[in-house]
N, C-alpha and C positions, 0 to 999 in steps of 0.2 A: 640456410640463410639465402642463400641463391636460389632458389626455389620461391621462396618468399618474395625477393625483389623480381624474378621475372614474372611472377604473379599479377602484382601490381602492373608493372609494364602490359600486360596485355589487357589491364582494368584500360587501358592508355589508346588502345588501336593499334599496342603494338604487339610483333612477332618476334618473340624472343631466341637465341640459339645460344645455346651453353658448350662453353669450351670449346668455341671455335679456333681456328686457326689464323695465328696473329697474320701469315703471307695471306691464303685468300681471302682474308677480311682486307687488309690493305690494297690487293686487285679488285674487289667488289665494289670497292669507296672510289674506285678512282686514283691512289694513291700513287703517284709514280712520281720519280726525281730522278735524273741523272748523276751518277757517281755513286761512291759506294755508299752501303746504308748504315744506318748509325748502329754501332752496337748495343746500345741501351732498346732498343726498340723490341731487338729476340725473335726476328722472324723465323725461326724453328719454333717457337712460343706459341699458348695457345692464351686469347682473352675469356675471363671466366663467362663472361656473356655478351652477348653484341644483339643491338636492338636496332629494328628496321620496320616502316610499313611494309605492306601486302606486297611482292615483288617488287620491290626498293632498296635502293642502297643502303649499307650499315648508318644508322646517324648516329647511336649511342653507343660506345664501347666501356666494358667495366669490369674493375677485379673485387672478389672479396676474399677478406681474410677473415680468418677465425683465431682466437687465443694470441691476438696482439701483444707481445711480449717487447717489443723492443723496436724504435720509431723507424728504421733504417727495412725494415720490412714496406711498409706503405709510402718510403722513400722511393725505391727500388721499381713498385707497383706506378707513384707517378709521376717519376722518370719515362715510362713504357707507355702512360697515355699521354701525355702530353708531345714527346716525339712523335707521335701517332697520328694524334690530331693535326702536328701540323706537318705532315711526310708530303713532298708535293705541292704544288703550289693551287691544283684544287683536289676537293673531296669530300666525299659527302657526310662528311660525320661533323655533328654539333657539338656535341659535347662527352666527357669520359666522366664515370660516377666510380670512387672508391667505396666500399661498404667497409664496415671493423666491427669487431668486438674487442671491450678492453673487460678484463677480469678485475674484481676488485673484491676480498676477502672473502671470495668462492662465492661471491655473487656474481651474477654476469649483467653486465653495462652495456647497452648497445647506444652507442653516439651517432 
């Protein structure tokens, strides 16, 4: 599924990088604040993908999950972009995109 969405993203103009690193994506964007950082954020973390122009800063950061079983999974996911998005008082990121699949009697659902 993460193939499939940075597929699209480069239908976009964009340059997609999979399982980056949640720290140098928040040093690439600009992201810095004084004091300590939030725990929710995971900078030992990596985001499943982070989308940017041609040598530009990250503007999209995003997770996916697979076999969504229980809502506190995609809580947890955005928790970590929205801290993210706003780490900092500038940065270059616009927006964080969650991806899911929910199963439903061995079919599979993409929402």
């Amino acid at each position: 599924m993460t193939v499939k969405i940075a597929d699209a993203l480069k239908g976009l103009r964009l340059y997609v990088d999979l399982e980056c690193s949640v720290n140098l994506t928040l040093d690439k964007a600009g992201a810095k604040q004084p004091g300590p950082i939030l725990k929710d954020i995971r900078r030992n973390g990596r985001f499943d993908f982070v989308a940017h122009s041609y040598k530009d800063k990250p503007r999209f950061i995003g997770e996916v999950k697979n076999s969504v079983s229980t809502p506190i999974r995609l809580e947890n996911d955005l928790k970590i972009i929205c801290h993210a998005l706003d780490y900092g008082k500038t940065n270059s990121f616009q927006s964080g995109i969650i991806a899911f699949f929910v199963y439903k009697k061995n079919q599979k659902k993409l929402i």
